[in-house]
C-alpha positions in Angstrom: 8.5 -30.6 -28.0 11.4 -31.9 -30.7 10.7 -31.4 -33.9 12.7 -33.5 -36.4 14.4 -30.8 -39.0 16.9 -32.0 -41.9 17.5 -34.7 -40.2 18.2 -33.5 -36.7 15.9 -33.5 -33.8 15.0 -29.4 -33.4 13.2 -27.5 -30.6 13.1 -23.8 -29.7 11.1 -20.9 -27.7 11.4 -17.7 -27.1 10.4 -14.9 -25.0 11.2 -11.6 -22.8 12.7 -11.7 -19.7 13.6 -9.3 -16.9 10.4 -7.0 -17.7 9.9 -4.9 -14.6 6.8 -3.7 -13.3 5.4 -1.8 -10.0 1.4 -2.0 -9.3 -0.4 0.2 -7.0 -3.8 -0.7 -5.5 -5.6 2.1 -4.0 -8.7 2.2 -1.3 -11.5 2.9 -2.3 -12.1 5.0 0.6 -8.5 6.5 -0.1 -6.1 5.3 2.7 -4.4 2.3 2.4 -2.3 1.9 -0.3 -1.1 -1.6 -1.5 2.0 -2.3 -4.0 4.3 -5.0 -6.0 7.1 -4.9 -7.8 7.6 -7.5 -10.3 10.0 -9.2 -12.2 8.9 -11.3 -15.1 10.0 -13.3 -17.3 8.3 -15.3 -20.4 9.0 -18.2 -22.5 6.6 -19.3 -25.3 6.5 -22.4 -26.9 5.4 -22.0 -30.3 4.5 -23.1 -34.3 7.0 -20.4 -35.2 9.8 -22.7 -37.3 9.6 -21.0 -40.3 11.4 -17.9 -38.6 14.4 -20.6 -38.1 14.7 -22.0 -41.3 12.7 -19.7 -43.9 13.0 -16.6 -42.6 9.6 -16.1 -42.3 8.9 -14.0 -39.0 4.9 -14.8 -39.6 3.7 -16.9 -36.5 6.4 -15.0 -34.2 4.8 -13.2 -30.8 7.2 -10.1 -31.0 9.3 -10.7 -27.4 8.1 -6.3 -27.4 4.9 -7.4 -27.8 5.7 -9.9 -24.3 6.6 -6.8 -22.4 3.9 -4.5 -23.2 1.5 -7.2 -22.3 2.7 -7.6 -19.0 1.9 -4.0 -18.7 -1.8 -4.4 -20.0 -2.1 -7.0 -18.1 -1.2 -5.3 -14.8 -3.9 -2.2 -15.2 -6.5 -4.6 -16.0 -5.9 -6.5 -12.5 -8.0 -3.7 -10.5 -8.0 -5.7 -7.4 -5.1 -7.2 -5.5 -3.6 -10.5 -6.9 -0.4 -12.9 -6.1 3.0 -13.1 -8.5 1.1 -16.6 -8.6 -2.4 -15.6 -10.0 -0.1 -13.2 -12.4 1.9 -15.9 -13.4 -1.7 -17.9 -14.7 -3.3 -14.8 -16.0 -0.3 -13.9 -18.5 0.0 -17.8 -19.4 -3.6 -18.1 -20.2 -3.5 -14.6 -21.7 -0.7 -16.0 -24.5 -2.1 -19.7 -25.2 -5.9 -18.5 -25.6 -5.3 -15.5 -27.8 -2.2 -16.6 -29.9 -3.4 -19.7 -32.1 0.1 -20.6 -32.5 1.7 -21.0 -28.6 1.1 -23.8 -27.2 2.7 -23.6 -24.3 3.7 -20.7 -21.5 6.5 -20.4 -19.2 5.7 -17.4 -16.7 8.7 -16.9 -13.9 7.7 -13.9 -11.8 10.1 -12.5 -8.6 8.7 -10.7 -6.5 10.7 -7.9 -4.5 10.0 -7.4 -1.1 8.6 -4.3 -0.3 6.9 -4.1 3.3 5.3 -2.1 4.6 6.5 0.3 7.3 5.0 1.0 11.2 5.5 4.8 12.1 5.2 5.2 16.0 3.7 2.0 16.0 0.9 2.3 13.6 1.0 0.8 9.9 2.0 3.8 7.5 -0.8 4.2 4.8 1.9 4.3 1.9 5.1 4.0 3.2 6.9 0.7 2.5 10.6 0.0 2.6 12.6 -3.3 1.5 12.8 -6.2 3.1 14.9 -9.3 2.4 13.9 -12.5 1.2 12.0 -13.1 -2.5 8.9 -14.3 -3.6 9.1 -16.3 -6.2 6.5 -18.3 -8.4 6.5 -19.6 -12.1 3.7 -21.1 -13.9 3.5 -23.5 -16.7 -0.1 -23.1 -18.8 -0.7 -25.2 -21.7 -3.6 -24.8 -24.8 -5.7 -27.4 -23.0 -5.3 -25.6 -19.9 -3.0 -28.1 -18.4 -0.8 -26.3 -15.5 2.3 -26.5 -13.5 2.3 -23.9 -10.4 5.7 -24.0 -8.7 6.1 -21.3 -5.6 9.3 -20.2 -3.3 11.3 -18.2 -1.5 15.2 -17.0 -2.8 17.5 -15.7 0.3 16.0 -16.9 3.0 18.8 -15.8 5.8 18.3 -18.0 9.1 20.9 -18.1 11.7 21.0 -19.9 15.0 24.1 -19.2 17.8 24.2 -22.8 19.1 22.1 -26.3 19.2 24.3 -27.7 16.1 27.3 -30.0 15.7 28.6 -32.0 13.3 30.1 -35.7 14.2 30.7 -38.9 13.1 31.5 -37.7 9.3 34.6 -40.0 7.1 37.9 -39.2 8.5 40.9 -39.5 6.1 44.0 -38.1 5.1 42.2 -35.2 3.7 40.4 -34.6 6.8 41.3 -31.5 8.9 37.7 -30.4 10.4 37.4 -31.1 14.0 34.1 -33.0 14.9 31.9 -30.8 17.3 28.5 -30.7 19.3 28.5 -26.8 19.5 28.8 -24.4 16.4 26.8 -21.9 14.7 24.5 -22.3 11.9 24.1 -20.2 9.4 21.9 -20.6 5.6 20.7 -18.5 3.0 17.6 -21.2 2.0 16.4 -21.5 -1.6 13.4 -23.0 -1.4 10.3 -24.6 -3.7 7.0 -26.1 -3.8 5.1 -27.9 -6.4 1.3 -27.6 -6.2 -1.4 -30.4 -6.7 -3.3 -28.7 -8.7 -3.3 -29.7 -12.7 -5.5 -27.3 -14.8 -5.8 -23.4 -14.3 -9.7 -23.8 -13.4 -9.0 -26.1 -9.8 -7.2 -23.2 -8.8 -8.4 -21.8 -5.4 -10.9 -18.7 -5.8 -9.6 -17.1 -2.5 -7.8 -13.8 -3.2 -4.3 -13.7 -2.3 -4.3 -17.7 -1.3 -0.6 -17.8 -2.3 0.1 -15.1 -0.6 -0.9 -16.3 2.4 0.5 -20.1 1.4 4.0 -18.9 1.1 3.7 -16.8 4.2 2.9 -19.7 5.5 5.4 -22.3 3.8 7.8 -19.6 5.2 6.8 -19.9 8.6 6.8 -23.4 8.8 10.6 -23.5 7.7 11.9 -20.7 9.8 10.1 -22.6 12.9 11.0 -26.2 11.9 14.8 -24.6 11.6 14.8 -22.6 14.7 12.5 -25.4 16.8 10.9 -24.2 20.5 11.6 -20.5 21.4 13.1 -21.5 24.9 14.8 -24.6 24.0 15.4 -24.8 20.7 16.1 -28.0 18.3 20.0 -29.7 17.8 20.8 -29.8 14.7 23.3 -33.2 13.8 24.0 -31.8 10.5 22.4 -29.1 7.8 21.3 -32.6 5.9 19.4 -33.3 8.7 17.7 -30.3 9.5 17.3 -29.7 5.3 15.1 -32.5 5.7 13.0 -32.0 8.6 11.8 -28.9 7.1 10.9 -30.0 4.0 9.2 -32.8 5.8 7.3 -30.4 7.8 5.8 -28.3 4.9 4.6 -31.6 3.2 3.1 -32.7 6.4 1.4 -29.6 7.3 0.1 -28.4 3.4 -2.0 -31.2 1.5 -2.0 -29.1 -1.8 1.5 -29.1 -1.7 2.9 -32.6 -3.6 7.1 -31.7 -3.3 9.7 -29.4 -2.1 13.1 -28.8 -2.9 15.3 -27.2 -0.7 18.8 -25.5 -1.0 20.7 -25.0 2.0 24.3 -23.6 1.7 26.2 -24.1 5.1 27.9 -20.7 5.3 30.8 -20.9 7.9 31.5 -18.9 11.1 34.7 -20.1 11.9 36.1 -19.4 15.0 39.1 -17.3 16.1 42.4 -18.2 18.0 44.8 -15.7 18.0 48.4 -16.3 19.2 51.7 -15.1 18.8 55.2 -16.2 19.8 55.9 -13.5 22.4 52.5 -13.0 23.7 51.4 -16.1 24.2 47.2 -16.1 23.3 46.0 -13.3 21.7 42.6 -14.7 21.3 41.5 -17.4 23.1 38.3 -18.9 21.2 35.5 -19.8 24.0 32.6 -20.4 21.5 32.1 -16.3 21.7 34.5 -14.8 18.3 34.1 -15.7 14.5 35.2 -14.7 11.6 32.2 -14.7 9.2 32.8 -16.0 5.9 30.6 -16.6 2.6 32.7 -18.5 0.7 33.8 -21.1 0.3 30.2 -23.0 1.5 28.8 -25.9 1.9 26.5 -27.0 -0.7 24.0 -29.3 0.4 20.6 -29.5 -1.6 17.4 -31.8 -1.8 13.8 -32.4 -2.9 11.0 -34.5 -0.9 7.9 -35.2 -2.9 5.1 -37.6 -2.2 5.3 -40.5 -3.6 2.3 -39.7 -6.5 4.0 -36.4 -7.5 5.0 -36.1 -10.8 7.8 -33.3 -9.1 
């Protein structure tokens, strides 16, 4: 919110990010062991403009005082809870019991630890790292107004065939060959917006977002990947971008928009020939040379048409 100042138009926040944090949850009976690993990051809006312009530190939440709260926090949660329901607790925590914050920006990533199957059999308390990110952010206001955004960051999905890419502008620019048989590749960055608009329609069920995004997840890997037999041709990442998103608005009602990132990262393939030995390397849709960069960039958000996105 703009505040006008001297004649200019001010606004501010501030916060503490990067504040790391692991949580154990341990049986009751003693076996299974469960465990996060946060990353989160605050931003509170706040009456503090007299620190600005009259050096008076007064109605400023120390950003130390941020970090130890998320540490508080996290021993008083003695059951099992989301990044998401995290994400609420710590917003509601700073607009209920600091008069002057109005508003709370929580961003929490979560790493992802699994956990690991010895001779077949789930280990107790073994874990090891996995690959893709959980993300979530909420935004809690005073009147208990909320913004719950979920996601995934490095989402790696691959498929050998089933894409092309035709019919694209041709001009004097244009080297790419047009083709009905390449690999796709994609690291996905995606997000979801939910439905619900105040911290108290939130659903009861533990670990709902958990399950949601494994769920959300699902529903893009499959929609990407289509039938295990005979797959889905993809005419372009665009298209395929799209039918995914389309499929998690279709399948989750307390979902109102996605956006989707979708870098088209390039297995280009190998010819290899030389003037005395003719082909080296004759490229039969079997050798690439993997690359990262430059990509694609193709990105885009699908929302129902009442969401405020």
């Amino acid at each position: 919110m703009a505040k006008e100042l001297d004649g200019f138009n001010f606004e501010q926040r501030h916060g503490k990010a990067r504040v790391r944090v692991g949580r154990v949850w341990r049986s009751k009976e003693g076996r299974r062991d469960f465990m996060v690993e946060w990353n989160v990051n605050i931003s509170l809006l706040s009456n503090c403009v007299a620190a600005y312009v009259s050096d008076d530190n007064s109605d400023i939440v120390a950003t130390d005082t941020m970090k130890n709260t998320v540490y508080v926090k996290a021993k008083e949660c003695s059951e099992q809870l989301s990044a998401e329901e995290f994400a609420i607790l710590l917003g509601k925590h700073f607009t209920s019991f600091y008069p002057q914050v109005f508003t709370a920006i929580v961003k929490v990533l979560e790493k992802p630890w699994e956990r690991v199957s010895v001779n077949g059999q789930p280990h107790e308390h073994g874990f090891k790292l996995g690959s893709e990110k959980h993300t979530a952010e909420a935004i809690v206001q005073k009147s208990g107004i909320l913004q719950l955004t979920s996601g995934i960051e490095g989402l790696a999905l691959l498929k050998t065939t089933k894409s092309g890419f035709e019919g694209f502008i041709r001009d004097k620019y244009t080297a790419l060959p047009e083709t009905r048989e390449r690999m796709l590749a994609t690291e996905v960055t995606a997000s979801w917006r939910y439905s619900y608009e105040s911290v108290s329609t939130i659903p009861p069920k533990p670990l709902y977002f958990n399950d949601r995004y494994l769920n959300v997840k699902k529903v893009l890997t499959d929609t990407f990947f289509g039938h295990p037999k005979e797959g889905v041709y993809s005419a372009s990442v665009q298209s395929t971008l799209f039918q995914m998103a389309k499929a998690v608005l279709s399948r989750f009602t307390d979902i109102s928009s996605v956006q989707l990132k979708m870098p088209n990262i390039h297995f280009l393939p190998i010819n290899l020939s030389s003037k005395d030995n003719g082909n080296i390397v004759k490229f039969n849709d079997d050798v690439y040379l993997p690359t990262d960069e430059p990509h694609g960039s193709i990105e885009a958000s699908l929302s129902r048409f009442w969401s405020k996105m």
